[in-house]
Structures are given as structure tokens and as C-alpha cells.
C-alpha positions in Angstrom: 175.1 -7.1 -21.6 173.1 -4.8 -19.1 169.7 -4.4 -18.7 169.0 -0.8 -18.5 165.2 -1.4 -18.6 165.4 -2.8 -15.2 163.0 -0.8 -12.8 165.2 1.2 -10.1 164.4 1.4 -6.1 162.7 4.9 -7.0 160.6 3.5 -10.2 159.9 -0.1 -7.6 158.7 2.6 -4.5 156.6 5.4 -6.9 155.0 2.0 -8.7 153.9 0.5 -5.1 152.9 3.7 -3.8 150.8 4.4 -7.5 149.2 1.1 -7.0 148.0 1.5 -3.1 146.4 5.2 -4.7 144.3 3.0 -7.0 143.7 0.5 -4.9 142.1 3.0 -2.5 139.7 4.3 -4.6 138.7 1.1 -5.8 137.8 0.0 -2.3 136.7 3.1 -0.6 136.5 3.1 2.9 139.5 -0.3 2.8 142.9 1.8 4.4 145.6 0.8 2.5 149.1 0.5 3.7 152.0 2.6 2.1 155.8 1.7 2.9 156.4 4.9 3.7 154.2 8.0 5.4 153.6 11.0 4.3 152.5 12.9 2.1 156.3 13.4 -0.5 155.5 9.4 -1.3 151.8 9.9 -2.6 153.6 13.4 -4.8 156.3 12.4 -5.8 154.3 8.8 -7.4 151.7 11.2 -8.8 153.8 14.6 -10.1 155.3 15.3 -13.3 156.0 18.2 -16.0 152.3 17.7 -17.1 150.3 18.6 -13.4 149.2 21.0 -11.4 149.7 21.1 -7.5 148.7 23.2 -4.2 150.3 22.6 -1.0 148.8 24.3 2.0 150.7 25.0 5.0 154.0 23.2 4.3 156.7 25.4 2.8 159.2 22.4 2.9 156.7 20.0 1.1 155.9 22.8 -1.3 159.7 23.0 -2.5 160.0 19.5 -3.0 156.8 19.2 -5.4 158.2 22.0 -7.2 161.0 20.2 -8.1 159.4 17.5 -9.8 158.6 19.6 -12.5 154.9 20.4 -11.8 153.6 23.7 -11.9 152.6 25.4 -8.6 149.0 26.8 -8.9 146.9 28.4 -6.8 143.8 25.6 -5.0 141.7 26.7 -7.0 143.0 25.7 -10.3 145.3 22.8 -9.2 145.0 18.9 -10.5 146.7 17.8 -6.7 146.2 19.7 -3.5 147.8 18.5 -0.1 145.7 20.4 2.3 143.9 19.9 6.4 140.7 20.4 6.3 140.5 20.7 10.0 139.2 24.0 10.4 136.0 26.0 9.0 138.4 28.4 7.0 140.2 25.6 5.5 136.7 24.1 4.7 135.5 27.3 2.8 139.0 27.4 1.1 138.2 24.0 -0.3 135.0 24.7 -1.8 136.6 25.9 -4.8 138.4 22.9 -5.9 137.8 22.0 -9.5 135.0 19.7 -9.7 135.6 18.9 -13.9 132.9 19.7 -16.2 130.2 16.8 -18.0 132.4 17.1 -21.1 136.0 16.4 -18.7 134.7 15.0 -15.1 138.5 13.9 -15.2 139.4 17.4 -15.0 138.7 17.5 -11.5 140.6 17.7 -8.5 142.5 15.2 -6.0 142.7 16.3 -2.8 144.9 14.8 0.0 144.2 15.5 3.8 145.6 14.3 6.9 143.4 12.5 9.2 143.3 10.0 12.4 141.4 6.7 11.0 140.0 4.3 13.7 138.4 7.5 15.6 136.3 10.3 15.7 133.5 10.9 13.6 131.3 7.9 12.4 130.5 8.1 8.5 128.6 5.5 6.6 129.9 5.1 3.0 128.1 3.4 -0.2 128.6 3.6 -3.5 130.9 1.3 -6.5 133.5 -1.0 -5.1 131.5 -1.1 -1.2 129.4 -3.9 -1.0 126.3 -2.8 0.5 127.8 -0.4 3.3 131.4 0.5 5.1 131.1 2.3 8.3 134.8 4.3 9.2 135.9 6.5 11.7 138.1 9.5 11.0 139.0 12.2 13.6 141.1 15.4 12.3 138.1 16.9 10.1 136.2 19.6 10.6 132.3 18.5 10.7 131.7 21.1 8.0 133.5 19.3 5.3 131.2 16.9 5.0 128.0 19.0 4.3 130.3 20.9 2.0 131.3 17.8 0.1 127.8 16.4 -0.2 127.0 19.8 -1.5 129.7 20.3 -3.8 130.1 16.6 -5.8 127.1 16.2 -8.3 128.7 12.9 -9.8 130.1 11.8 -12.6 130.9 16.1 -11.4 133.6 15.9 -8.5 137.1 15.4 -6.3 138.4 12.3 -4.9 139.2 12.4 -1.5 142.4 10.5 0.1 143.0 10.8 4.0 146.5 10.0 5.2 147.3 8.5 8.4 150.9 8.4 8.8 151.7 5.3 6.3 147.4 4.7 6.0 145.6 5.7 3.0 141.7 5.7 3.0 140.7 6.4 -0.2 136.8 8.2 -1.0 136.1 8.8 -4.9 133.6 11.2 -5.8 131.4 8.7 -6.5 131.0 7.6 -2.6 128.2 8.7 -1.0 129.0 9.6 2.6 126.2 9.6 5.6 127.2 11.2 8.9 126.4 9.1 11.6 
């Protein structure tokens, strides 16, 4: 008799790929390595009938979240945007992603950004999970984000933050406080 309950590849990858997300934010500013790069691995781990998503800029990503069932939504209102911030217009854009309320921080949202960790701009994180201080560098954001961030996240009111480096994940929860350096 067959075990049906056996996980699949699929269910083996998403589970991985689910477990580097958390492990992310549980050490932020600690990259994490995914098997594969990109930003369809981190979606299609996260997506189902019962979320939201906004895809900036990538028509043929776009398509493929839509087909896991999520609802398309406009940044503003979505549980999962996949966005650059590399620009001051993409900055302002961001400024209105859902930050939760004190009844729901949870209804915040995650936002995902591509980034070059290793170079660039020196920020010094502290916060739960970093033992007294992490210093990173990440090239590929505009300066501006960071002032809006700071500006933005009154914790437990907030977005997490991944940046995605090809197959590296860096994750930064809204609980992180960031110092430019």
C-alpha cells in the first residue's frame, strides 16, 4: 500500500524555501541561502487562495503569482509586494504599504526587494534575534528608503523587509532598528 501523505519535490522545495523566510527574520542581518534564486521560490512558498500580492515591474512574475490563486491588489492594500526600491519614486510608492493596526500588527505588509549584499551602503542593525549589533552592506537601495522606513515603522506597527540576492536572503523585521553608517 502507497503512502500518499509522502511530501512531493514541490511540497520538499516550498517547505525549505518557507523555512529559510523564517529563519531570516529570526536572525536579521544572517543572509540565508535558498536553493534556488529569485523571487517565484520565496511566492510561490508564501501564496495561496487566502493572500494578497503586488508585483512591480515584472509582468511575467506577475502572471505566475496570479496563478497560485492569490488575489492581485494594488501596493497599497497587498499582504506580499515584490518591488526595487532603487529609485526615489519607487521609495514614495512604498510609503504606503500597510503597516497593520495595534489591534492586527500582523496585518501588515511583506515586502521583498532586490539588492547586492556584501556592498554599498553600511547599515548598523539591532534589535531581537542580533546579539548586541550586525553591521551589513547592501548596494541597489536608494538612500531614501531608509529615512522612510525609520519614519514609517512605529513597532509592534510595521513591514518586514526581505532583500534578495540572487539565491541570498537577508531578512529585516520591523522590529530591527537600522542606523546608517
Amino acid at each position: 500500500m502507497a503512502n500518499n501523505l509522502l511530501p512531493t519535490m514541490d511540497d520538499t522545495r516550498t517547505n525549505a524555501t518557507f523555512e529559510e523566510l523564517m529563519w531570516a527574520l529570526s536572525r536579521p542581518g544572517q543572509p540565508r541561502e535558498l536553493a534556488v534564486e529569485g523571487f517565484w521560490p520565496l511566492a510561490e512558498s508564501l501564496l495561496d487562495r487566502e493572500c494578497s500580492f503586488h508585483v512591480a515591474d515584472d509582468p511575467s512574475l506577475d502572471l505566475k503569482m496570479a496563478a497560485t490563486g492569490a488575489r492581485r491588489m494594488p501596493l497599497a492594500n497587498a499582504d506580499y509586494v515584490f518591488a526595487a526600491i532603487d529609485s526615489a519614486a519607487s521609495v514614495e510608492a512604498l510609503s504606503t504599504l500597510r503597516i497593520g493596526s495595534l489591534l492586527y500588527p500582523d496585518d501588515a505588509a511583506t515586502l521583498f526587494a532586490p539588492a547586492r549584499l556584501g556592498s554599498g551602503q553600511r547599515l548598523r542593525l539591532t534589535g531581537p534575534g542580533i546579539k548586541d549589533s550586525v553591521t551589513i552592506e547592501v548596494d541597489g537601495i536608494d538612500p531614501a528608503f531608509w529615512q522612510m522606513r525609520r519614519k514609517t515603522i512605529r513597532y509592534p506597527l510595521g513591514w518586514d523587509l526581505y532583500l534578495v540576492d540572487g539565491k541570498r536572503l537577508l531578512g529585516i523585521p520591523r522590529s530591527t532598528t537600522i542606523e546608517v553608517l
